[in-house]
C-alpha positions in Angstrom: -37.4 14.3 -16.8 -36.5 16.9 -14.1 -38.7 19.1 -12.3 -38.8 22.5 -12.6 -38.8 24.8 -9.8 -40.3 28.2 -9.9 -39.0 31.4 -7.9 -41.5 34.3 -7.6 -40.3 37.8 -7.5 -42.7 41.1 -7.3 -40.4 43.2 -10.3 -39.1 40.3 -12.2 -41.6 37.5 -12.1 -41.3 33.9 -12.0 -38.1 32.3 -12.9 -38.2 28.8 -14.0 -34.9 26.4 -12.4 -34.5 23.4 -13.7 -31.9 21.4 -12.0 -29.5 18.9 -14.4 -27.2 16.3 -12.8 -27.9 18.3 -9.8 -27.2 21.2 -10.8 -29.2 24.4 -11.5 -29.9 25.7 -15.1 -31.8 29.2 -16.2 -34.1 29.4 -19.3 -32.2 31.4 -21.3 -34.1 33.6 -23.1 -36.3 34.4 -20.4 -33.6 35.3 -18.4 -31.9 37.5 -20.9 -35.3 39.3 -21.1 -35.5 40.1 -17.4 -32.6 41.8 -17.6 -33.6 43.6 -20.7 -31.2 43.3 -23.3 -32.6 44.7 -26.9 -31.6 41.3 -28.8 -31.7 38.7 -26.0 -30.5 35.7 -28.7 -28.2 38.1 -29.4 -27.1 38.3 -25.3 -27.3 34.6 -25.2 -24.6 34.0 -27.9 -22.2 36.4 -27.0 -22.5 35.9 -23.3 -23.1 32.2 -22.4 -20.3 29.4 -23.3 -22.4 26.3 -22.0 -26.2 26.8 -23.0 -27.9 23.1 -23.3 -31.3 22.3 -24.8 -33.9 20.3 -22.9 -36.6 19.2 -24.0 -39.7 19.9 -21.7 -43.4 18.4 -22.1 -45.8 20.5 -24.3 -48.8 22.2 -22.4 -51.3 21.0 -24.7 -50.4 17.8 -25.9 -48.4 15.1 -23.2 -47.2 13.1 -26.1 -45.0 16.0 -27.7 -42.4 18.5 -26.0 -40.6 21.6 -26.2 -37.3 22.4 -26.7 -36.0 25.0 -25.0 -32.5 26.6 -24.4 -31.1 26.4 -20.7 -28.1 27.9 -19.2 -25.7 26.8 -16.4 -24.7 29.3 -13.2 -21.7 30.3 -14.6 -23.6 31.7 -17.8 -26.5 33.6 -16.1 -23.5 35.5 -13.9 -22.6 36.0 -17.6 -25.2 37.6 -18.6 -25.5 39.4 -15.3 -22.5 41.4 -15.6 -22.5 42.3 -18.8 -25.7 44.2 -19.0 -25.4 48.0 -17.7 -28.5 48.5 -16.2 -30.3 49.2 -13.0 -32.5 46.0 -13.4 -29.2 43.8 -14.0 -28.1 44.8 -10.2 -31.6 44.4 -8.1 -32.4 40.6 -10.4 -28.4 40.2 -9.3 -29.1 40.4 -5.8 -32.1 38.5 -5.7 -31.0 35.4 -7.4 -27.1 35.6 -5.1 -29.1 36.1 -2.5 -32.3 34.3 -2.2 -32.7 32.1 -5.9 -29.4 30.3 -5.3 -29.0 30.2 -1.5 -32.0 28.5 -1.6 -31.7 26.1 -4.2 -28.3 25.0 -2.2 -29.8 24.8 1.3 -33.2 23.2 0.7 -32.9 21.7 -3.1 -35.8 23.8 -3.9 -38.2 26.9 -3.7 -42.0 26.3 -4.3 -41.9 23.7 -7.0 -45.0 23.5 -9.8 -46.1 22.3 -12.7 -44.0 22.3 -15.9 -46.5 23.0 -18.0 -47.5 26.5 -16.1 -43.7 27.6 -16.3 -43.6 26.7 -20.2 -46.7 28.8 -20.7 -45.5 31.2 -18.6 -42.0 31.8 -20.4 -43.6 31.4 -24.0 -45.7 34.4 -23.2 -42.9 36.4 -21.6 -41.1 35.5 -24.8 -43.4 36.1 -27.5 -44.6 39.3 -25.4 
């Protein structure tokens, strides 16, 4: 089971990063949310080619998990250009230039628990 590592950002929250055979992938929905598309399933499949599912442990019960939909670099860039507005551009420039810079130079950015991003992300989805 990977960890999760958690980016903070004042306008766009936390961002879950959970890195697979070493490299990083983006929940998906989440991420299609913070940049604010209408129908961010909708984003997801006509944007992103190589979405994965993981599954993750559940918050309230260590003996099930959660499944949840993860994208590769390539894909949140993806989604990245394709959305028109203003928030797309300021979320673009901090993920090129703090998200993945630091991934790459340290191999993390404030790591935490798993169970805080899930709850975190399934209230941010369901919200």
């Amino acid at each position: 089971m990977n960890e999760m590592q958690v980016f903070q950002n004042s306008e766009f929250g936390e961002l879950g990063v959970l890195e697979i055979e070493g490299k990083p992938y983006f929940p998906a929905t989440a991420c299609a949310k913070i940049l604010r598309y209408a129908n961010p399933k909708d984003a997801i499949k006509r944007h992103c080619r190589w979405g994965v599912k993981h599954d993750l442990p559940h918050p309230q019960n260590p003996d099930k998990t959660i499944s949840m939909n993860f994208i590769p670099e390539g894909d949140l860039y993806r989604l990245i250009t394709h959305s028109k507005l203003p928030a797309a551009e300021r979320f673009e420039k901090w993920v090129f230039d703090e998200v993945l810079p630091t991934i790459r130079k340290t191999g993390g950015y404030g790591r935490v628990d798993v169970t805080a991003i899930i709850m975190q992300t399934a209230t941010a989805v369901c919200a």
